[in-house]
C-alpha positions as CSV (number, residue, x, y, z in Angstrom):
1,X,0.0,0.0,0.0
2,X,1.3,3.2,-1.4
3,X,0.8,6.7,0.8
4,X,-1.4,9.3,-1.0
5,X,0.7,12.2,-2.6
6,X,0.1,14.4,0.2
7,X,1.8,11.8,2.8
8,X,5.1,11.6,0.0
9,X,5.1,15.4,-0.5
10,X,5.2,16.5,3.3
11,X,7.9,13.7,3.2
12,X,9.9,16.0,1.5
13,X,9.2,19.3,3.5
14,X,10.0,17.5,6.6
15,X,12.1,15.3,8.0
16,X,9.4,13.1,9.2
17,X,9.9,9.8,10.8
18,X,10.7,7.7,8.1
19,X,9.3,3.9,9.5
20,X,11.8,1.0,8.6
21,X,10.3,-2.5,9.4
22,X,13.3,-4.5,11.2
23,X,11.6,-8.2,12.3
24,X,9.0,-6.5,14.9
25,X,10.9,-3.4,14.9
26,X,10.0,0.0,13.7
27,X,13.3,3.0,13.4
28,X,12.7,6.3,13.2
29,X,15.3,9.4,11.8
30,X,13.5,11.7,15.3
31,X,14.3,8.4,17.5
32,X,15.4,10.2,21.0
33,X,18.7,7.9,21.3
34,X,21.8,9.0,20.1
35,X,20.9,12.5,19.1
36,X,21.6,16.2,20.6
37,X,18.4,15.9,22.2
38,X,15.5,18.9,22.9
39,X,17.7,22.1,22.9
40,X,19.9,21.7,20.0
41,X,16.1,20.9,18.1
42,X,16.2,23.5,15.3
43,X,12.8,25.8,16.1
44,X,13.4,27.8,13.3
45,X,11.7,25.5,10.9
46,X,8.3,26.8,9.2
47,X,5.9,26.1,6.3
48,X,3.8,28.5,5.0
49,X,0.0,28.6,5.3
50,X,-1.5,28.2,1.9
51,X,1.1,24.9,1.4
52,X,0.6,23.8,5.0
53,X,-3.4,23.8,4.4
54,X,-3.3,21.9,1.3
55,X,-1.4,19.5,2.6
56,X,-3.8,19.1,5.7
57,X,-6.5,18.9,3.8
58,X,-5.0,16.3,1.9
59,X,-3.3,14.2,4.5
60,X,-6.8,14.7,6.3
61,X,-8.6,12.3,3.8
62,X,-5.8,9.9,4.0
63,X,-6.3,10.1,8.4
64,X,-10.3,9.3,7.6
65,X,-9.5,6.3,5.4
66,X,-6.9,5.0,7.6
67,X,-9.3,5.2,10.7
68,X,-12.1,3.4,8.8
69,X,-9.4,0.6,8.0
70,X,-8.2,0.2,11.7
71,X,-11.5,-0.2,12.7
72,X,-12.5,-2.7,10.2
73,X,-9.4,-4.6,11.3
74,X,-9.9,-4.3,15.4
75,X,-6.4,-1.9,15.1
76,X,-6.8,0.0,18.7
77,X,-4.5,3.1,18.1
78,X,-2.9,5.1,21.4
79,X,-2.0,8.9,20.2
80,X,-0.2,10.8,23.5
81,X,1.3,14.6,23.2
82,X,3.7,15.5,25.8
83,X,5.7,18.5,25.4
84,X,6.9,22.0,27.3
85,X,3.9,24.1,28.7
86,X,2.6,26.3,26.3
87,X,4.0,24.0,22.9
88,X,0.1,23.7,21.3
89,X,-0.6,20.2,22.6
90,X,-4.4,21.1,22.8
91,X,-4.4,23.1,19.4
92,X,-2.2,20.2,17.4
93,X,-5.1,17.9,19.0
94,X,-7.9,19.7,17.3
95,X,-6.2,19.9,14.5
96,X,-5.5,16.6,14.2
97,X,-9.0,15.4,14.9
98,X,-10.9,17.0,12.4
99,X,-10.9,14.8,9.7
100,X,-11.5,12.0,12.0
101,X,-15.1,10.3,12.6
102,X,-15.7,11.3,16.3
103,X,-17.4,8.2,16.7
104,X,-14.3,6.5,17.0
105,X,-12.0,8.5,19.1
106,X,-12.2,9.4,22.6
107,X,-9.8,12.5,24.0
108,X,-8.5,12.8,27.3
109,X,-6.8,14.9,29.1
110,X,-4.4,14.1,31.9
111,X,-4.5,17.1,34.9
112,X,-3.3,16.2,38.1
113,X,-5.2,12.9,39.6
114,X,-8.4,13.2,41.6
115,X,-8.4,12.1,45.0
116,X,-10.1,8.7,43.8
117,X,-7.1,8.1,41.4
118,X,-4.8,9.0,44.1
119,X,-6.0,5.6,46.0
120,X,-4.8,3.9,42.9
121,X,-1.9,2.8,41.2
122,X,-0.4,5.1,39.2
123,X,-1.3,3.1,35.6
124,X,-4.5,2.8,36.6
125,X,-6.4,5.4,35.2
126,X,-5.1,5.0,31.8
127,X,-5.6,1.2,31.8
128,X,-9.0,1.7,32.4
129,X,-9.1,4.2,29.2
130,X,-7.1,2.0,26.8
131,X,-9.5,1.5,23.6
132,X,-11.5,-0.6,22.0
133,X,-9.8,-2.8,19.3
134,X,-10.9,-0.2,16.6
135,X,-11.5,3.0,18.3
136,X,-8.5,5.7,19.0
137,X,-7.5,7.1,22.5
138,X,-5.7,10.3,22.6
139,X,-4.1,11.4,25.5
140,X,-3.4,15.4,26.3
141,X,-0.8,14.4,28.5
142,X,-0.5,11.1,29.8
143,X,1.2,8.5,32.2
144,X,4.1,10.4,31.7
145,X,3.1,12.8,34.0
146,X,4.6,10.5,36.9
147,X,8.2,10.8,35.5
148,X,7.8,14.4,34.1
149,X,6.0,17.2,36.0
150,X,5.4,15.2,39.2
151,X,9.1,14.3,39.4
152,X,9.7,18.3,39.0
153,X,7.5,18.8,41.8
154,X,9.6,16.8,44.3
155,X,6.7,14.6,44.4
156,X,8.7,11.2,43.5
157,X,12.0,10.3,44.8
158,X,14.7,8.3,42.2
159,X,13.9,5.2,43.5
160,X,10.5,5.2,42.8
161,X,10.8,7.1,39.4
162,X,12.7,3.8,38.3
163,X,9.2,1.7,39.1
164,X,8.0,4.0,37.6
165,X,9.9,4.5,34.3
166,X,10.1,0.1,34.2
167,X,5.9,-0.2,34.6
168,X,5.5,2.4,31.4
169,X,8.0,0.4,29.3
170,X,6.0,-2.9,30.5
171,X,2.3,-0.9,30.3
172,X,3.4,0.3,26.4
173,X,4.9,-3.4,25.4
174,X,1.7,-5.4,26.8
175,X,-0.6,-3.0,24.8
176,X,2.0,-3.3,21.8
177,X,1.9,-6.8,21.9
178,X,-1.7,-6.9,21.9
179,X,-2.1,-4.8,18.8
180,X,-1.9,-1.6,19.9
181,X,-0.3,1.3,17.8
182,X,1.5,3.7,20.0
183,X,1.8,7.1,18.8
184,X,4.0,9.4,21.2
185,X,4.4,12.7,20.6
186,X,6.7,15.9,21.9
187,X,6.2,19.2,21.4
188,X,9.3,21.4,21.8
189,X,9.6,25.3,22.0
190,X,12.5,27.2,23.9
191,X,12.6,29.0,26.6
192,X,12.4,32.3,25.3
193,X,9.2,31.3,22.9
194,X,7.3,29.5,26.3
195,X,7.6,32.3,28.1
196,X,6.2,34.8,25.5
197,X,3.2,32.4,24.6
198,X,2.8,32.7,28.6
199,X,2.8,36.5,29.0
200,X,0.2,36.5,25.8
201,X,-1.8,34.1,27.8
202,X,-1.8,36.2,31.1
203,X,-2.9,39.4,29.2
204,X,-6.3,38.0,28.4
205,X,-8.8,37.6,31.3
206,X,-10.2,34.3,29.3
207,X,-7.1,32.7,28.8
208,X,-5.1,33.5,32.0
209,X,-6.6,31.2,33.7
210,X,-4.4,28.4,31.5
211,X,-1.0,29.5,33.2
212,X,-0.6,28.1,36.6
213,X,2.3,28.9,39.1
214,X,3.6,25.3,38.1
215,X,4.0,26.6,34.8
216,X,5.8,29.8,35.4
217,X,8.5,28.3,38.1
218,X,9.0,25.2,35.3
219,X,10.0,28.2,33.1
220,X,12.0,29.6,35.4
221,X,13.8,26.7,35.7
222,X,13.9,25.8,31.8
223,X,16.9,24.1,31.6
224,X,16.4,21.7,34.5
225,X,12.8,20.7,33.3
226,X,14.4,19.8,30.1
227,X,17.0,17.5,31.7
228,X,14.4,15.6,33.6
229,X,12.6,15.6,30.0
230,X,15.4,14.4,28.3
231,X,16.1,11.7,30.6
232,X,12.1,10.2,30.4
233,X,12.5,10.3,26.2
234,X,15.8,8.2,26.4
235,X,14.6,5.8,29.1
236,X,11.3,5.0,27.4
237,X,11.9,5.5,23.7
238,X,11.6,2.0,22.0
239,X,10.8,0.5,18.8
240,X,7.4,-0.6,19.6
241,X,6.6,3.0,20.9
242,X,9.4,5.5,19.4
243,X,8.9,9.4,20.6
244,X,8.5,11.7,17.7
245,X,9.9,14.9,18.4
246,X,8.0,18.2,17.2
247,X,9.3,21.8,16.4
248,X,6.9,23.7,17.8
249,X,7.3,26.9,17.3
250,X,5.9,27.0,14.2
251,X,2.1,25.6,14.2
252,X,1.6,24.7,10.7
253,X,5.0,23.0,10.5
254,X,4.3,21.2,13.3
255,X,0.5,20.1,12.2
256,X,1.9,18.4,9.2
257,X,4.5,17.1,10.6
258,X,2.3,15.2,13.4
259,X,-0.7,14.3,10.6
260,X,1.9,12.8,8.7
261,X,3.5,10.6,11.3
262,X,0.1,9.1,12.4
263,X,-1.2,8.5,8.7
264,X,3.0,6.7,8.1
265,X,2.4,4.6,11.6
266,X,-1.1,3.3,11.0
267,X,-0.6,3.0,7.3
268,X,2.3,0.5,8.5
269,X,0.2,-1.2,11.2
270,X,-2.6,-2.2,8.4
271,X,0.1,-3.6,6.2
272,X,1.9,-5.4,9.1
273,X,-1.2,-6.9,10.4
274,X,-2.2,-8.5,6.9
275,X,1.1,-9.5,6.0
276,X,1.4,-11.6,9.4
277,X,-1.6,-13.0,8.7
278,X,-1.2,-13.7,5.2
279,X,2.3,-15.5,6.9
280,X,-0.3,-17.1,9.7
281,X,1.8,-15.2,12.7
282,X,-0.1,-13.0,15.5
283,X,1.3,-9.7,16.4
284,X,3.7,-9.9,19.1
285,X,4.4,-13.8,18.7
286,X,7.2,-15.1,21.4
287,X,9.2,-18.3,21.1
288,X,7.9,-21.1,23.0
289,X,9.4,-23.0,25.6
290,X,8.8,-26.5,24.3
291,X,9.1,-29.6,26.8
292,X,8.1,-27.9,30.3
293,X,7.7,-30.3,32.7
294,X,6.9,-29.4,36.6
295,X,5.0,-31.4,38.9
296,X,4.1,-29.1,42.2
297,X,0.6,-30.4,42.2
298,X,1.7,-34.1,43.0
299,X,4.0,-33.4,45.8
300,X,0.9,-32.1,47.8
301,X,0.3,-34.1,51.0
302,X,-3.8,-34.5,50.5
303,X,-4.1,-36.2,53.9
304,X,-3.8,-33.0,56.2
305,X,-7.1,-32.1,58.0
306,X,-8.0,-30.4,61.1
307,X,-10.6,-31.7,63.5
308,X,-14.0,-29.4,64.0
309,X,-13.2,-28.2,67.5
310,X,-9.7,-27.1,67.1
311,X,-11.1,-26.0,63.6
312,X,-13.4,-23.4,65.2
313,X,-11.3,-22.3,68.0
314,X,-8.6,-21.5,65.0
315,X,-10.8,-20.0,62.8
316,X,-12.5,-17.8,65.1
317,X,-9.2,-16.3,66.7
318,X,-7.9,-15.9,62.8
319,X,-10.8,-13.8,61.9
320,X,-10.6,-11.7,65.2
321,X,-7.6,-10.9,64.4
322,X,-8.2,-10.1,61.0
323,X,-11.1,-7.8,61.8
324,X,-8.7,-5.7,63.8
325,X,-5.6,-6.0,60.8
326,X,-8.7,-4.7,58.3
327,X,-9.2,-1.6,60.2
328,X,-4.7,-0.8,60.2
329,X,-4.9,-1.3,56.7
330,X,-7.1,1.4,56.0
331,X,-5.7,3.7,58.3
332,X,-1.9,3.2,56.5
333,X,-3.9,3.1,52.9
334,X,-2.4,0.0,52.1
335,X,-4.4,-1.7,49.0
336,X,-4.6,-5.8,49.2
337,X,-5.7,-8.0,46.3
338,X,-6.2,-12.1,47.4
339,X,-6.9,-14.2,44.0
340,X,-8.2,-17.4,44.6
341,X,-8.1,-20.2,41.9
342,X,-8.4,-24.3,42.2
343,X,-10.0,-27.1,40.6
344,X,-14.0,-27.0,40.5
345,X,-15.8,-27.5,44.2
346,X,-12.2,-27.2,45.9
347,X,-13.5,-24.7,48.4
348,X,-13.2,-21.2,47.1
349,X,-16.3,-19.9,48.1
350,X,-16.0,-21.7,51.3
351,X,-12.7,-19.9,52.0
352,X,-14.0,-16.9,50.7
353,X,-16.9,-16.5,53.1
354,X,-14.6,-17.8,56.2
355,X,-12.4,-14.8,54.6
356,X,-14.4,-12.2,54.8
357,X,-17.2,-12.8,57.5
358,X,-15.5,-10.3,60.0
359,X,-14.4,-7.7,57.6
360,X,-16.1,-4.5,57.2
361,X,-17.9,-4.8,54.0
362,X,-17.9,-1.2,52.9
363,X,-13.6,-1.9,52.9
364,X,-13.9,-5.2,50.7
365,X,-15.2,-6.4,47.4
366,X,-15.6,-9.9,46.2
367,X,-15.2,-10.2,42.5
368,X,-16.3,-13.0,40.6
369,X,-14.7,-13.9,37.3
370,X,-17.2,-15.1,34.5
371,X,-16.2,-15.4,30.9
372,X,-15.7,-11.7,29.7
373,X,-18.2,-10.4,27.7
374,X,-18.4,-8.3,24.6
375,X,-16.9,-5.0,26.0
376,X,-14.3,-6.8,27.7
377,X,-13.4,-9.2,24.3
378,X,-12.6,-5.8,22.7
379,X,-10.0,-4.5,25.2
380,X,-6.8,-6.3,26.3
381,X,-7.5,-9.1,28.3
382,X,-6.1,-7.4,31.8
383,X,-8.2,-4.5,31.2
384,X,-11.2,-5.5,33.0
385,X,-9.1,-6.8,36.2
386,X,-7.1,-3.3,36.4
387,X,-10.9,-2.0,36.3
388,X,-11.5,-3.9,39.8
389,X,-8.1,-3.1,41.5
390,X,-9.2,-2.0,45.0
391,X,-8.1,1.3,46.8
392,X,-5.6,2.3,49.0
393,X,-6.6,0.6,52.1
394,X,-9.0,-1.7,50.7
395,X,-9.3,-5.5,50.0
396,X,-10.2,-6.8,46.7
397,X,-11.0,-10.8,46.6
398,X,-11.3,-12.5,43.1
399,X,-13.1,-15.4,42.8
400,X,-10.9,-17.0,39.8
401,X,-8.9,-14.2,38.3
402,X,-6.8,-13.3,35.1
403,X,-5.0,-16.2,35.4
404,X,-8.1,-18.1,33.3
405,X,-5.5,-16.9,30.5
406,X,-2.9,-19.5,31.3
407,X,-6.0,-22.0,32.2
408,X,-9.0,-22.4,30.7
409,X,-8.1,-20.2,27.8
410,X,-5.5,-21.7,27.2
411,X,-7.2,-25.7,27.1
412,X,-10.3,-24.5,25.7
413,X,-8.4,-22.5,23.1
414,X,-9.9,-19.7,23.6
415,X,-6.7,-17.5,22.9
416,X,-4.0,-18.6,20.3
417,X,-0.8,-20.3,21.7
418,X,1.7,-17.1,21.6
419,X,-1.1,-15.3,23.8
420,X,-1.2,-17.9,26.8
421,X,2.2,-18.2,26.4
422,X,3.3,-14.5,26.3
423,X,0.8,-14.1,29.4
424,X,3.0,-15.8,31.9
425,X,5.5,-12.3,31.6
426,X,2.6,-10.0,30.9
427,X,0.8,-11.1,34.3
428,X,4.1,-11.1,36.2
429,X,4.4,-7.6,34.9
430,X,1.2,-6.3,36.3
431,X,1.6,-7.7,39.3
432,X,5.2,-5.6,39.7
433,X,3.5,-2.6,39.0
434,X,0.7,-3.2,42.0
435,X,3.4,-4.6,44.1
436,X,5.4,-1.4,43.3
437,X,2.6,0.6,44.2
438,X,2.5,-1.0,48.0
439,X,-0.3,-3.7,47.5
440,X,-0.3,-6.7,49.1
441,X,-0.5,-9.7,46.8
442,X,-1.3,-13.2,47.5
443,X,-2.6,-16.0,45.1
444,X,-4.5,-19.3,46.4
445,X,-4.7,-22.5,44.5
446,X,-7.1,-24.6,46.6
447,X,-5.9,-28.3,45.8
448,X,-8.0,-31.4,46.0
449,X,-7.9,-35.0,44.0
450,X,-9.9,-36.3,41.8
451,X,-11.7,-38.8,43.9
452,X,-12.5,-35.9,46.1
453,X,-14.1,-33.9,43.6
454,X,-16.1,-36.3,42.2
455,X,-17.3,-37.3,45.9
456,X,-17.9,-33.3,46.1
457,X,-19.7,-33.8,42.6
458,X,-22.2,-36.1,43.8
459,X,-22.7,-34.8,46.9
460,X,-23.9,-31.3,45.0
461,X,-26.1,-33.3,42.9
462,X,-28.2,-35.2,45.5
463,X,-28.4,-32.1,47.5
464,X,-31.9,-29.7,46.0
465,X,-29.9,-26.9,47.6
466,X,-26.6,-27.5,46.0
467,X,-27.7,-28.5,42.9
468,X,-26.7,-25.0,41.6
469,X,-23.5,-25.5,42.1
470,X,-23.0,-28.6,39.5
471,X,-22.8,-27.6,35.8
472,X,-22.4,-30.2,32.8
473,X,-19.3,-27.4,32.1
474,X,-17.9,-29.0,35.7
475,X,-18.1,-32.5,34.5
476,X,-16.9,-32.1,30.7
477,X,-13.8,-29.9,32.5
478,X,-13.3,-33.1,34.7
479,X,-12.8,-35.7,31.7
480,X,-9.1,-33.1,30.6
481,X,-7.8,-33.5,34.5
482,X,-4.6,-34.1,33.0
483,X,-4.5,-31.0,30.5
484,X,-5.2,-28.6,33.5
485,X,-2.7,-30.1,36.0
486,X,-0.1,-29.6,33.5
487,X,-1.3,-26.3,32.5
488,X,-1.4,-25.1,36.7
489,X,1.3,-27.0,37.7
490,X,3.5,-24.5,34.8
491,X,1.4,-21.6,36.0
492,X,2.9,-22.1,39.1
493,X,6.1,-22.2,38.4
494,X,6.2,-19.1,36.4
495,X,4.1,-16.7,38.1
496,X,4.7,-17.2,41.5
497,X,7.2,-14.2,42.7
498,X,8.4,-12.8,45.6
499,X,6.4,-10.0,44.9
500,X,2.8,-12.3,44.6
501,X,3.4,-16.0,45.5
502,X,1.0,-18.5,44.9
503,X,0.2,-20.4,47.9
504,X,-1.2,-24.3,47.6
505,X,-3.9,-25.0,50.1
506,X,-4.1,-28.8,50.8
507,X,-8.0,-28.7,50.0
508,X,-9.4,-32.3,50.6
509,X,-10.1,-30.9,54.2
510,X,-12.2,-28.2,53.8
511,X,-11.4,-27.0,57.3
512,X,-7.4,-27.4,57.0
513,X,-7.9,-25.4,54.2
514,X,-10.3,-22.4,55.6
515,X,-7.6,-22.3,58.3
516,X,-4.2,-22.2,56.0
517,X,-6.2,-19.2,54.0
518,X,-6.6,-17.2,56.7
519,X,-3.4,-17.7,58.8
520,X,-1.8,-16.7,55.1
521,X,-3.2,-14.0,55.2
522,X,-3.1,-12.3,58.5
523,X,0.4,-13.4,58.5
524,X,1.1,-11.6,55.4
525,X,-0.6,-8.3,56.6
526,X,1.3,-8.8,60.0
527,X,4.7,-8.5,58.3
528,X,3.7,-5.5,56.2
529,X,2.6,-3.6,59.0
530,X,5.9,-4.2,60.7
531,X,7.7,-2.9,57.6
């Protein structure tokens, strides 16, 4: 597929971002590494206004086509503009929406967080605005923010600007791997230019408003907000999200120059995406790890129990305790997210109710995990988990979680092969960035055997009350035992982490396991609190 004329000419009036495909790769000429960087930019570039309108117009009808495409191939496109204060961010954005269908784009804007963001990880807000497969999502300032302004403001120390800086490489690789085409944006002007834009600003009573107190001391201290700018380009700069750079003193040179890089980078996402499937490959395919053998499952000692009495007295001392651990989490705002997973009638429910019968239940939310339906098929497949991440100082409980990836997606083949097995590192990834952000993880695999569930089975089935509870699902999932165990038993193995270990209950004793659950947990909260 050839660009239209106008793409080619403004090709020759700028040096656009000419897009080399290298394997998965994608170079660029404005690729932050390696080059003088923001101040040795040369601002003095311009295009004049008749030639820079013809060529919007023109690019403009290419944009429309291209959007039409991406949506009828599921394409979700990302567009972010980051820049100095006062570079045109909002102006380039309307600019560059025009031509587009506003059915199919969403704009957001990035100010500081509100107070209920605050209570979340950093990521969340923008996980939970990542688009449809189809639709575009562009971001006036973005997740960028945390390693940008925030860090200017004091308000991160280096330590956790490196989280920080290693969550948004992970966040932009998951979403790249997925499909997603990352546009990034930055507008540069100098220092001399911001502050006259900010001084025309001030001298209107309608726009004054625009220039905060932030804004003037950033100008103020120019050179060292460029630094810390310079230093978030290099560390997150990659080939599967490169940073365009913009001159931005001129606004018709600029509006070309930033139409023309999205029509080049989703002209080459239509063209990649058919030729990998005309070559049968996925986007984002990983080499497989062939052979895997682990057996944690079978070295589980089924035969521990716990008699009734010493049962009670245990668990009634476990949730005391807890009660009084629930109310010290919220005062120190510390977030804590239990996932329980097992075989079918290993006990969840029953653990979950022995869990949460002496919390306060406007601090906790149980969240069962159905198949997704046909919102969620249209996002990446974390998006509606980061949707039901709990607050600072609360508890979220999942009843079977986003591990269903490496499980029943993965037997039922419900996802290709490179997605289950890509999802190991994507999972382990979201985690970090929760762990990073001071929740408490923890990850139950209620274990029973097979004679046990089918006793369990048939106990559901002759009991009118319990009937509910016994699907023909449950039984045809019984009959590829073998498939599962290998498929948990590697789950295992690969996602448990320092950061959010799995723990295997010995299940066949429905008290043992009640007990182990809870003495897990308060232990785990225990030790945080004496961090």
């Amino acid at each position: 597929m050839m660009p239209e004329p106008s793409v080619r000419r403004a090709r020759e009036l700028l040096p656009v971002p000419t897009f080399q495909t290298d394997g998965d790769a994608r170079r660029t000429e404005t690729r932050t590494g390696g080059i003088a960087m923001l101040e040795k930019m040369d601002l003095s570039k311009t295009m004049k206004p008749k030639e820079a309108k013809r060529l919007l117009e023109e690019a403009g009808a290419k944009l429309g086509w291209l959007q039409r495409e991406c949506k009828k191939e599921g394409i979700p496109t990302i567009i972010v503009f980051e820049g100095m204060g006062a570079a045109g961010k909002g102006v380039q954005i309307n600019r560059l929406i025009q031509p587009l269908d506003p059915r199919g784009f969403a704009v957001y804007t990035s100010n500081h967080p509100t107070r209920e963001e605050r209570l979340r990880p950093f990521l969340w807000r923008y996980w939970t605005r990542t688009p449809e497969k189809g639709r575009i999502a562009i971001f006036d300032r973005s997740w960028y923010r945390s390693v940008q302004a925030d860090r200017f403001g004091g308000a991160k120390g280096d330590k956790k600007i490196e989280f920080d800086y290693h969550d948004i490489r992970s966040f932009e690789k998951q979403l790249y791997d997925d499909g997603t085409v990352l546009i990034k944006f930055f507008l540069y002007i100098d220092k001399k230019e911001q502050k006259k834009r900010f001084e025309r600003l001030e001298a209107s009573k309608e726009t004054a408003w625009r220039v905060s107190k932030e804004d003037k001391r950033r100008n103020r201290h120019f050179e060292e907000y460029v630094k810390i700018n310079e230093q978030m380009l290099e560390a997150t700069d990659s080939d599967y999200a490169p940073w365009t750079l913009v001159e931005a003193v001129d606004k018709n040179y600029a509006a070309v120059k930033i139409i023309t890089t999205v029509c080049e980078r989703l002209e080459y996402a239509l063209d990649r995406k058919r030729q990998l499937a005309e070559a049968g490959i996925k986007a984002g395919e990983v080499v497989l790890r062939e052979g895997f053998k682990s057996d944690v499952l079978s070295g589980m000692d089924l035969s521990k129990s716990l008699e009734r009495d010493e049962y009670k007295k245990q668990l009634l001392q476990l949730q005391k305790k807890l009660e009084r651990l629930h109310n010290e989490l919220y005062h120190r705002r510390i977030p804590v997210i239990i996932g329980f997973e097992g075989w079918d009638a290993g006990g969840k429910g029953g653990a979950i109710r022995r869990l949460t019968s002496h919390l306060d239940p406007r601090g906790y939310q149980v969240i069962p995990t159905a198949a997704p339906n046909d919102i969620e098929k249209k996002h990446h497949y974390l998006w509606r988990f980061y949707n039901e991440m709990p607050k600072a100082g609360h508890v979220a409980i999942f009843d079977r979680t986003w591990y269903g990836r490496v499980m029943v997606e993965r037997i039922e083949g419900f996802c290709s092969k490179e997605e289950w097995a890509r999802a190991y590192g994507e999972i382990n990834e979201m985690e970090k960035h929760l762990a990073n952000d001071g929740a408490i993880i923890l990850k139950f695999w209620l274990h029973i055997d097979k004679d046990e569930q089918e006793r369990r089975f048939k106990a559901r089935m002759e009991d009118p009350a319990k009937q509910w509870k016994i699907t023909d699902e449950d039984w045809r999932n019984r009959e590829k035992w073998d498939l599962y165990e290998r498929a948990v038993n590697e789950m295992l193995i690969r996602t448990s982490t320092t950061y959010a270990p799995w723990i295997v209950v010995e299940g066949n004793s429905k008290y043992y396991a009640r007990v182990k659950v809870l003495k897990t947990v308060v232990e785990a909260i225990e030790k945080r609190l004496k961090e």
